[in-house]
VOLO-587163 format. One record per residue: chain; residue number from 0; y, z, x of N, C-alpha, C, O, CB in turn. Coordinates in nm, 2 decimals. Glycine has a CB too. Layout:
REM VOLO-587163
NODE c   k nnorth    nup  neast canorth   caup caeast cnorth    cup  ceast onorth    oup  oeast cbnorth   cbup cbeast
NODE A NUM      Y      Z      X       Y      Z      X      Y      Z      X      Y      Z      X       Y      Z      X
...
END
This chain:
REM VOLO-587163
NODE c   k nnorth    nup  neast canorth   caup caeast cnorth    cup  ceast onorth    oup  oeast cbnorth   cbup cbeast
NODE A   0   8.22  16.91   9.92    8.35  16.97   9.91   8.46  16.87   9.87   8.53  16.90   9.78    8.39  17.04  10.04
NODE A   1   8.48  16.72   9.93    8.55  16.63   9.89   8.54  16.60   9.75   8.64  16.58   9.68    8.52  16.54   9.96
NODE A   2   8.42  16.60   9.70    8.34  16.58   9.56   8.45  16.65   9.43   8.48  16.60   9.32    8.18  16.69   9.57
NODE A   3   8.49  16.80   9.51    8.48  16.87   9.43   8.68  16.89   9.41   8.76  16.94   9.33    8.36  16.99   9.48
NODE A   4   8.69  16.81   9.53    8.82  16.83   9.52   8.89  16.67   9.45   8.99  16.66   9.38    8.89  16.88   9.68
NODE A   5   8.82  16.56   9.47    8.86  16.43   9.37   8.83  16.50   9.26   8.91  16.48   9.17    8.79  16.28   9.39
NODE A   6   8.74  16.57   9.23    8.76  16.63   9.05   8.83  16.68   8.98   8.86  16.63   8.87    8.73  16.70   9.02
NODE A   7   8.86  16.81   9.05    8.98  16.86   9.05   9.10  16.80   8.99   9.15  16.82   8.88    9.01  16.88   9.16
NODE A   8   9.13  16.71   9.09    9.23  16.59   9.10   9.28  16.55   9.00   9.39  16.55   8.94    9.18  16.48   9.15
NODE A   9   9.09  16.49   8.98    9.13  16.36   8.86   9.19  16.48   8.68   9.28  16.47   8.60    8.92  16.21   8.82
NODE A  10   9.08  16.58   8.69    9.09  16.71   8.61   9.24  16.73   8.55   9.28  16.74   8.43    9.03  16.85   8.71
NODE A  11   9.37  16.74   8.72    9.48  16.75   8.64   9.53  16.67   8.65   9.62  16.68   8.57    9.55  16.83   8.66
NODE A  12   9.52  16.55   8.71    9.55  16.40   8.65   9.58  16.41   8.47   9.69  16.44   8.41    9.40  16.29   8.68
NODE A  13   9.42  16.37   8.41    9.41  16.40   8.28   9.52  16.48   8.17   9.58  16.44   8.07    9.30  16.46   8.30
NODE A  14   9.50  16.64   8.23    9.50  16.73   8.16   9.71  16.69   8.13   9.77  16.69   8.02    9.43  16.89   8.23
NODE A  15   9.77  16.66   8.27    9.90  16.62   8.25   9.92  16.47   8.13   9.96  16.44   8.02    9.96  16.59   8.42
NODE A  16   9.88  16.42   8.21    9.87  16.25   8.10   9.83  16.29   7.94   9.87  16.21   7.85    9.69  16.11   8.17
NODE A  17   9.76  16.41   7.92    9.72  16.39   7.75   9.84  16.50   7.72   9.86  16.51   7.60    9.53  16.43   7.68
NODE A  18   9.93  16.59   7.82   10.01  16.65   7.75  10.13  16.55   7.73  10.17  16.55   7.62   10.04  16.77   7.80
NODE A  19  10.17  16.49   7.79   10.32  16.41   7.82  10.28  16.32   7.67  10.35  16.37   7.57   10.33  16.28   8.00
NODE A  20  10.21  16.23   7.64   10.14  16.16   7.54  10.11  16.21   7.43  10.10  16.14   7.33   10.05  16.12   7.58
NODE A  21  10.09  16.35   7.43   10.13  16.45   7.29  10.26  16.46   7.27  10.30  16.42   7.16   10.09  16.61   7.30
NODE A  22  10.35  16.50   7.34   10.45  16.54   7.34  10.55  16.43   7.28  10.63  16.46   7.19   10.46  16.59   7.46
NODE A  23  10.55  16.32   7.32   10.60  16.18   7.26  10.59  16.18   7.11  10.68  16.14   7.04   10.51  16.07   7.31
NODE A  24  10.45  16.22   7.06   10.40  16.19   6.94  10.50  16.33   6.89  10.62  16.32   6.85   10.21  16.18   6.92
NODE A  25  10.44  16.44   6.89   10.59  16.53   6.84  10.73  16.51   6.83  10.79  16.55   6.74   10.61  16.64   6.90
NODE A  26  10.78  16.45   6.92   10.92  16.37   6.92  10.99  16.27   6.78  11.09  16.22   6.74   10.90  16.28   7.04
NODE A  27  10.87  16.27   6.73   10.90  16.11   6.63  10.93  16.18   6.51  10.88  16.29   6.49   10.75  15.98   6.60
NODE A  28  11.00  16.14   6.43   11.04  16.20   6.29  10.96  16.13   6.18  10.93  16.01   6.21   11.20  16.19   6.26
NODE A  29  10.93  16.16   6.11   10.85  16.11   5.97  10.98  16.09   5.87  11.09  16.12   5.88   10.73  16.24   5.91
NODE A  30  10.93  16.03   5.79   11.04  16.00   5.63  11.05  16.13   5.57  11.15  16.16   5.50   10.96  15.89   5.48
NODE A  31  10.93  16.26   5.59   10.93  16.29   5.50  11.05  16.48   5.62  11.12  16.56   5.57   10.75  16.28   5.40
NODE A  32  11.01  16.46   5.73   11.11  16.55   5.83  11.28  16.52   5.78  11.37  16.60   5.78   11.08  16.49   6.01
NODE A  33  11.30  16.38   5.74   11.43  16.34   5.75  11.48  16.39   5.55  11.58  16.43   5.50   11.44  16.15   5.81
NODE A  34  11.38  16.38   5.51   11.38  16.41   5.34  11.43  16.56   5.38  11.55  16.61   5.38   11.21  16.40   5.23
NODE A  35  11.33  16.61   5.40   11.35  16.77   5.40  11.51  16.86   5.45  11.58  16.95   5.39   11.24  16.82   5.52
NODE A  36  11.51  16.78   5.55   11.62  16.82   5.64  11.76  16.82   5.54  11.84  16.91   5.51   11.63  16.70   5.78
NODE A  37  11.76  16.65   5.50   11.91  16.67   5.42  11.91  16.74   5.27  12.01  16.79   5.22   11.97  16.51   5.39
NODE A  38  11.76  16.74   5.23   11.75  16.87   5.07  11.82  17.01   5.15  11.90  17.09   5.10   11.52  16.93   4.98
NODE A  39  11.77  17.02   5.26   11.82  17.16   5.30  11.97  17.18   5.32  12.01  17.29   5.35   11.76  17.21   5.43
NODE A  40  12.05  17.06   5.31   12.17  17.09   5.36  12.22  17.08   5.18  12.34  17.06   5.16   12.23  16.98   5.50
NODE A  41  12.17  17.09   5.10   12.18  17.09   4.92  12.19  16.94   4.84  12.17  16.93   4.72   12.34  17.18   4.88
NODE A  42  12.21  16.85   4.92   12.21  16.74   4.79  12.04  16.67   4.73  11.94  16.65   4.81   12.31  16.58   4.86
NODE A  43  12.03  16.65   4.62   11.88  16.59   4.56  11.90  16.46   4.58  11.99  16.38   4.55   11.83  16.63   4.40
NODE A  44  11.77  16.46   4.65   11.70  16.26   4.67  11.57  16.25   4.56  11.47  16.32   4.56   11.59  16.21   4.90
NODE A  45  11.60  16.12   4.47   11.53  16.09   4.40  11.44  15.95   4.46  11.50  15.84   4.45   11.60  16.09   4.28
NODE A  46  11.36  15.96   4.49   11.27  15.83   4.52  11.25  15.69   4.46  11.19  15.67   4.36   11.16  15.87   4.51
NODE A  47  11.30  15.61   4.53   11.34  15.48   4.42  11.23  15.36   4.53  11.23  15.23   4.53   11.60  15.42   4.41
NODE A  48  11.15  15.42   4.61   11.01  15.40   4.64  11.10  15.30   4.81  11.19  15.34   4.88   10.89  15.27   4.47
NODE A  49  11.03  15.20   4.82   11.00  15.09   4.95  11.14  14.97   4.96  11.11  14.88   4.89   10.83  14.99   4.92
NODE A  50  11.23  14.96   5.00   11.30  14.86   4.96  11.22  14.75   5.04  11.18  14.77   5.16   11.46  14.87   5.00
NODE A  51  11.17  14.60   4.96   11.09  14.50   5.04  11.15  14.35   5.01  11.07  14.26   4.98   10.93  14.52   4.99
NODE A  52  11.32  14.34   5.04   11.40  14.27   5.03  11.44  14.20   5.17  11.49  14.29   5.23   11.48  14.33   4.95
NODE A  53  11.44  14.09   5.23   11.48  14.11   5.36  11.57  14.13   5.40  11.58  14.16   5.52   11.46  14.05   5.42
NODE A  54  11.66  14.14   5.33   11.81  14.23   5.39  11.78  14.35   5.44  11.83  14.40   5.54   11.93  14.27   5.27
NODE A  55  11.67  14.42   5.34   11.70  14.58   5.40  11.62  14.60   5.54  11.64  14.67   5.63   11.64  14.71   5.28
NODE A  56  11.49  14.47   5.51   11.37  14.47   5.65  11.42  14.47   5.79  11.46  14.36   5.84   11.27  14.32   5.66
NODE A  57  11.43  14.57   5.84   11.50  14.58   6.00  11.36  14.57   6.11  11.25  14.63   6.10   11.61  14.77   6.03
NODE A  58  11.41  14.49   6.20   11.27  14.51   6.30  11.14  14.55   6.28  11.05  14.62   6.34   11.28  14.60   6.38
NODE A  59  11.13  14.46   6.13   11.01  14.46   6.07  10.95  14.60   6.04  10.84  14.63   6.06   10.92  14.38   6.16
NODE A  60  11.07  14.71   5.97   11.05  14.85   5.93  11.10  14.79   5.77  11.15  14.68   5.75   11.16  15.00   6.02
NODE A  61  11.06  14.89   5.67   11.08  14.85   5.54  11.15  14.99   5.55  11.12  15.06   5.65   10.94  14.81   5.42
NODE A  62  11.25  15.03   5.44   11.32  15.17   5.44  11.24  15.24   5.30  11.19  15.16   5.23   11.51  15.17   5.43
NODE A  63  11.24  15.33   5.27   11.27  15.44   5.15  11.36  15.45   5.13  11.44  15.48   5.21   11.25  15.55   5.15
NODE A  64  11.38  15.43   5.03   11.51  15.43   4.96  11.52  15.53   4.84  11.44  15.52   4.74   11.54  15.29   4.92
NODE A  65  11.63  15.63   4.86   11.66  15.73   4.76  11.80  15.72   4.69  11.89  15.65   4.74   11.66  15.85   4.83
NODE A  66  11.80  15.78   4.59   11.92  15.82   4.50  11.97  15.94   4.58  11.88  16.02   4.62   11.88  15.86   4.33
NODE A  67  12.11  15.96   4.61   12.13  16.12   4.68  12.29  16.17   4.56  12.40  16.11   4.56   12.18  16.10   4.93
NODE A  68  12.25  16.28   4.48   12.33  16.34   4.42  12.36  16.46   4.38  12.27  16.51   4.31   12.34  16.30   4.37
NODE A  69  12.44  16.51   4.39   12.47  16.64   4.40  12.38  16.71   4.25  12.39  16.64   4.14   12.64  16.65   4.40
NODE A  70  12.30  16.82   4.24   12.22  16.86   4.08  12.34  16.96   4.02  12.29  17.03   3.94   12.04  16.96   4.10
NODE A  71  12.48  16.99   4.04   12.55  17.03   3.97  12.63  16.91   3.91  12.66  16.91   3.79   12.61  17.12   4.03
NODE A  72  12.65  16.83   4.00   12.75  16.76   3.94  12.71  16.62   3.88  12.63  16.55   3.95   12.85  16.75   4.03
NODE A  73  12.76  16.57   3.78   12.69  16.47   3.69  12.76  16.29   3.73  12.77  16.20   3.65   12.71  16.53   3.52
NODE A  74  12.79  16.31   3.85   12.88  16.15   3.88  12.74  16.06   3.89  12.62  16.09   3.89   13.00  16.15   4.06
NODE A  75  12.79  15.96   3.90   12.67  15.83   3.91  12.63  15.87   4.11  12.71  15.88   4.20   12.78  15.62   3.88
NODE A  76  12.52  15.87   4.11   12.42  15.90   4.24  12.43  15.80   4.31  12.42  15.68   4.27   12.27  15.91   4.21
NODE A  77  12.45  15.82   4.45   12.46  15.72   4.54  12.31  15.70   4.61  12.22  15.78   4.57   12.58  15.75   4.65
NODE A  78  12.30  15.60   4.72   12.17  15.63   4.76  12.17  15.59   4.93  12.26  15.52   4.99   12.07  15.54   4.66
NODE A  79  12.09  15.63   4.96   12.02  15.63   5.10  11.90  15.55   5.14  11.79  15.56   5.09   11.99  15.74   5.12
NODE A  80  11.92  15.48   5.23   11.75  15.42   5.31  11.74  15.45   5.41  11.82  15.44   5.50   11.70  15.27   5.33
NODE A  81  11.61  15.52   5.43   11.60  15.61   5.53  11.49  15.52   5.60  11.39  15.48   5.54   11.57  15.77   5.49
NODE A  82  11.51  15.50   5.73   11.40  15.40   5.84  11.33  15.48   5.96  11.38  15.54   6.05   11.51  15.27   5.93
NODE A  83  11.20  15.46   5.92   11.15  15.52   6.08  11.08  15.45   6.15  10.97  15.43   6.11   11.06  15.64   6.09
NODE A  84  11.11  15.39   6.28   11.09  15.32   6.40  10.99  15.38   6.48  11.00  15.50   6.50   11.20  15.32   6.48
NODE A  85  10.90  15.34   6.52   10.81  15.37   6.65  10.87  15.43   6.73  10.81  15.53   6.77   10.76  15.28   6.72
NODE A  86  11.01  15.39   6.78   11.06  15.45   6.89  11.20  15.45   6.90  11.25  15.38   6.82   11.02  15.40   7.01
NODE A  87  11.26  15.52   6.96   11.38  15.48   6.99  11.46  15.37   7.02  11.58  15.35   6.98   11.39  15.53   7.04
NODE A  88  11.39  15.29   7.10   11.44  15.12   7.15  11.40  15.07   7.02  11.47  14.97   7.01   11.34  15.01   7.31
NODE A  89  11.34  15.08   6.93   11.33  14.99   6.81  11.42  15.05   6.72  11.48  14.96   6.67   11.19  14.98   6.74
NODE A  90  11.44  15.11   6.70   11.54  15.19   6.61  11.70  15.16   6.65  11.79  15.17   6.56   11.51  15.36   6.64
NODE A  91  11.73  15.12   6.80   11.84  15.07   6.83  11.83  14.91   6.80  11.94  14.86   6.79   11.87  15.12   6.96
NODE A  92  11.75  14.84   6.78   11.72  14.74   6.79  11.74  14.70   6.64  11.78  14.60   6.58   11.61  14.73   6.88
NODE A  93  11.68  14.82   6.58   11.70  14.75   6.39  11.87  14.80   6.36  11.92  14.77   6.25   11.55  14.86   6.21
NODE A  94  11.94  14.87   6.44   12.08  14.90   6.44  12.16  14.77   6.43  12.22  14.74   6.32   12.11  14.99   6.56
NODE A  95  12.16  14.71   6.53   12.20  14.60   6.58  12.14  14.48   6.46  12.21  14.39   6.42   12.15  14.59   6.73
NODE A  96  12.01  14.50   6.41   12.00  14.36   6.29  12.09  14.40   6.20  12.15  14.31   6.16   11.82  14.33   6.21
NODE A  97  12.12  14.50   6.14   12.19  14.58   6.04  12.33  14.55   6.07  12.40  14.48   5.99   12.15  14.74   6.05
NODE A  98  12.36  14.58   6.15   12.50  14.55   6.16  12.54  14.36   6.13  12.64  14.34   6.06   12.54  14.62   6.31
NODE A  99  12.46  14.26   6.19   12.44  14.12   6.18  12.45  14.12   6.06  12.56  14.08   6.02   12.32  14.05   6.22
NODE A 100  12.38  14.16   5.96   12.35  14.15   5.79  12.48  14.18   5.72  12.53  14.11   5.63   12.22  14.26   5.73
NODE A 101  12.55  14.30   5.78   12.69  14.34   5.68  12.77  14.21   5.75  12.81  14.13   5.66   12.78  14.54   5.70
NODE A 102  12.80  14.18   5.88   12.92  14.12   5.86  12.92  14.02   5.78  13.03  14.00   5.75   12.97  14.08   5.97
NODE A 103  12.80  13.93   5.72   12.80  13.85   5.59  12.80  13.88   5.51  12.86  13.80   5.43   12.72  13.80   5.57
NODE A 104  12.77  14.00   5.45   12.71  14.03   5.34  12.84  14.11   5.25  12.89  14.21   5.30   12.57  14.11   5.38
NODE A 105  12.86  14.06   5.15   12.96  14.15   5.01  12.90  14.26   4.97  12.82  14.26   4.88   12.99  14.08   4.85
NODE A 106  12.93  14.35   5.03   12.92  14.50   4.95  12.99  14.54   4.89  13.11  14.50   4.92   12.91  14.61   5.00
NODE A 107  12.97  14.64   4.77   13.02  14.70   4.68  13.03  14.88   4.70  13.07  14.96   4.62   12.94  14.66   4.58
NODE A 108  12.96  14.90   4.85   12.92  15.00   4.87  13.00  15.03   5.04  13.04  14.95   5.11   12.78  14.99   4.84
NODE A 109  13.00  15.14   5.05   13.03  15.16   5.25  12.86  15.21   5.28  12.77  15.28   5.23   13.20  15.35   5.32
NODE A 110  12.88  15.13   5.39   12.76  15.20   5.43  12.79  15.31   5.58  12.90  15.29   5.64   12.64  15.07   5.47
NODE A 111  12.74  15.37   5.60   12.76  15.45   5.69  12.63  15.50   5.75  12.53  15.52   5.68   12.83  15.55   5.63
NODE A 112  12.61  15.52   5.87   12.48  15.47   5.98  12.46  15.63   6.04  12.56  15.68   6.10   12.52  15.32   6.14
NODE A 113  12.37  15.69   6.02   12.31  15.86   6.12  12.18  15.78   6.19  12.08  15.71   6.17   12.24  16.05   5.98
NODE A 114  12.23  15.84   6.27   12.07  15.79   6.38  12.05  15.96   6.46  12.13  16.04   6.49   12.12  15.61   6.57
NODE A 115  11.87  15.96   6.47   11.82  16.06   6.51  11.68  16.01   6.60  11.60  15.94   6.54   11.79  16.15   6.39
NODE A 116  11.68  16.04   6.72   11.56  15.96   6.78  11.51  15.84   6.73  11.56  15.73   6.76   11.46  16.02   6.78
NODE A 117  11.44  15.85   6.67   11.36  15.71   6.59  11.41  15.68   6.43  11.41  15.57   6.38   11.15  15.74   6.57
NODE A 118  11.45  15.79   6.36   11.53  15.81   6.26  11.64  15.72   6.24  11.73  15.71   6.32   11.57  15.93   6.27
NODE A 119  11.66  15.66   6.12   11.81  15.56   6.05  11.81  15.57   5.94  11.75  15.52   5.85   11.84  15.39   6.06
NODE A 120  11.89  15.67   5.96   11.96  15.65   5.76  12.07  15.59   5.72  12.18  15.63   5.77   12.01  15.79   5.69
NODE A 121  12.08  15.50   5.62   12.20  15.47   5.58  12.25  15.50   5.47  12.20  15.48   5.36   12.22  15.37   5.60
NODE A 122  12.33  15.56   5.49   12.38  15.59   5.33  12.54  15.51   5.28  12.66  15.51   5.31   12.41  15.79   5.33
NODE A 123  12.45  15.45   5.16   12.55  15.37   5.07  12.63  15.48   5.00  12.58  15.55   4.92   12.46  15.27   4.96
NODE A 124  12.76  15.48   5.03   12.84  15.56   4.96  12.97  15.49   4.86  13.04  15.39   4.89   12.89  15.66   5.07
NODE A 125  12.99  15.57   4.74   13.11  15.48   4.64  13.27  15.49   4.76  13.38  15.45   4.74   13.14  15.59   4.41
NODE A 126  13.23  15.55   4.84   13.41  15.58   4.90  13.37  15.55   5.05  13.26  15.58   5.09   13.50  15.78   4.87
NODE A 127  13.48  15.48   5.12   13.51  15.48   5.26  13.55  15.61   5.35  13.50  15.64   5.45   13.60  15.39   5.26
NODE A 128  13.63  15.66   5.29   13.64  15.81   5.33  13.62  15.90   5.23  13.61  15.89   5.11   13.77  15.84   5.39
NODE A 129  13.63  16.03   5.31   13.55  16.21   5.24  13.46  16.09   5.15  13.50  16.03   5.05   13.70  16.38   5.11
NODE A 130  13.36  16.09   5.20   13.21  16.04   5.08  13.18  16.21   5.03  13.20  16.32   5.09   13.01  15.94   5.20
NODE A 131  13.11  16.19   4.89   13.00  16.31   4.88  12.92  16.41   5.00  12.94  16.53   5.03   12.87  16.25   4.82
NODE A 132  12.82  16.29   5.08   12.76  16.36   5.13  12.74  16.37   5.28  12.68  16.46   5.34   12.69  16.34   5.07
NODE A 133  12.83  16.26   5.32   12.84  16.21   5.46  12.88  16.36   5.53  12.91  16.32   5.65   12.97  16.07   5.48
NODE A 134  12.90  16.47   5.53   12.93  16.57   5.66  12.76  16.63   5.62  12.69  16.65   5.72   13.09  16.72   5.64
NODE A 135  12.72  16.65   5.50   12.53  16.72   5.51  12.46  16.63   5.53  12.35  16.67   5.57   12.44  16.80   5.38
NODE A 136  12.47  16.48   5.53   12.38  16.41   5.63  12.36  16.42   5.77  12.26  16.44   5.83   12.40  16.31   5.62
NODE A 137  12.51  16.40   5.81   12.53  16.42   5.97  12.46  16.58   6.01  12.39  16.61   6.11   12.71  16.42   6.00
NODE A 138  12.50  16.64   5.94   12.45  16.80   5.98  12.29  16.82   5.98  12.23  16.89   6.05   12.50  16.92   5.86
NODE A 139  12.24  16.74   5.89   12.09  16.76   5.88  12.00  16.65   5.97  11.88  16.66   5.99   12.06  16.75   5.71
NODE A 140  12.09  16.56   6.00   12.03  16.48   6.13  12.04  16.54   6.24  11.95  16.54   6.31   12.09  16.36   6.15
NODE A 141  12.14  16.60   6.27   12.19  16.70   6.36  12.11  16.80   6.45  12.11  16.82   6.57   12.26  16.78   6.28
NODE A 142  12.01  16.86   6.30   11.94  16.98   6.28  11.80  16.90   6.32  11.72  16.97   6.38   11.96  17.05   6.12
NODE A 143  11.77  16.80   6.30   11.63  16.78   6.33  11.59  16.77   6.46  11.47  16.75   6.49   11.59  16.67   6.27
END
């Protein structure tokens, strides 16, 4: 009878430990969750592939980097690098290298920072304020 009840035991031991440990893994966003999300809020990302420059290398994540521009309107396309982290503490952690890098660094660009669990996008925009796209990014990070 003891036998049968350490089984048991260990039985929902297990069965809890492999749900919690799924569940983690559903939590994480992919490049291609965060793509989707901001096409849905209407602006087009053209794929300009891996940025593998060490400025952009945060906590040893490389970004994707896109063109993001409106398909009615014909202005010069701004773009986005979109970062996915293992986790959330790494994702705060390439926040913080990111921020180190601008206060040196001459831009020509604003950058502007959405974070979503493990998710960092930054989007390089031509304007400091009302950007293009900065309220359907926020919305579509929002949404994920």
């Amino acid at each position: 009878m003891k036998f049968r009840i350490i089984i048991f035991m260990l039985a929902i031991v297990a069965f809890i430990t492999g749900c919690t440990n799924s569940e983690k893994e559903e939590d994480k966003f992919t490049v291609e969750n965060v793509i989707q999300a901001i096409q849905a809020e209407g602006p087009k990302l053209i794929s300009k592939g891996q940025a593998d420059d060490a400025f952009s290398n945060l906590n040893n994540v490389k970004p994707n980097v896109f063109n993001i521009s409106n398909p009615i309107e014909s202005s010069k396309p701004e773009s986005i690098s979109v970062y996915i982290f293992d986790s959330e503490k790494a994702r705060i952690e390439g926040l913080k290298i990111f921020n180190q890098h601008i206060e040196t660094a001459k831009l020509v660009s604003y950058p502007i920072v959405y974070e979503q669990k493990n998710a960092l996008v930054i989007y390089f925009s031509s304007r400091e304020k009302n950007t293009k796209f900065g309220e359907k990014i926020q919305t579509a990070m929002r949404k994920l």
